[in-house]
N, C-alpha and C positions, 0 to 999 in steps of 0.2 A: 825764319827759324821757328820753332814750336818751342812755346813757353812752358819752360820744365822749373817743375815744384823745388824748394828749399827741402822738402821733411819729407824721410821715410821711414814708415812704419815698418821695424822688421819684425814686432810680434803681432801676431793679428789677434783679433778680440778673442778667438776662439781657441788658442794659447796661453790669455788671460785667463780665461775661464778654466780651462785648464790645471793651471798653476795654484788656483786661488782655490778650486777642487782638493789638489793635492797636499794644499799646506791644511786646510781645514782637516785633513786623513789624517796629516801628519800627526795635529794638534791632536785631535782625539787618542790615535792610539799611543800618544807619549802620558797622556791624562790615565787610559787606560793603566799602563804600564807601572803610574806611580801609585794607582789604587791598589792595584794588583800586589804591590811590593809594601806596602804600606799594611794591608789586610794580613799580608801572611808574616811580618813581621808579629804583629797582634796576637796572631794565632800561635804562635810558636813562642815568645812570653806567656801567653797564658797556660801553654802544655808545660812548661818550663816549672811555672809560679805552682798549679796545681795538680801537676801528674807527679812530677818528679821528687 
């Protein structure tokens, strides 16, 4: 009989790379999104404080 392995790989490295791709995207545009929300809350206090 042919000696068959214990362990199988069902994501392949290039799956890994993949994931680890997307979570890096994820993380930036979640960063993005708090600057984003963060800047315009700023901006709208200060139309607030000296326009109005």
């Amino acid at each position: 009989m042919a000696d068959q392995g214990d362990q199988y790989d069902f994501a392949s490295d290039e799956a890994k790379e993949m994931v680890a791709d997307r979570e890096r995207s994820w993380n930036s545009f979640t960063s993005a999104v708090v600057w984003g929300v963060g800047i315009t809350v700023v901006l709208l206090l200060a139309l607030l404080l000296f326009v109005a």
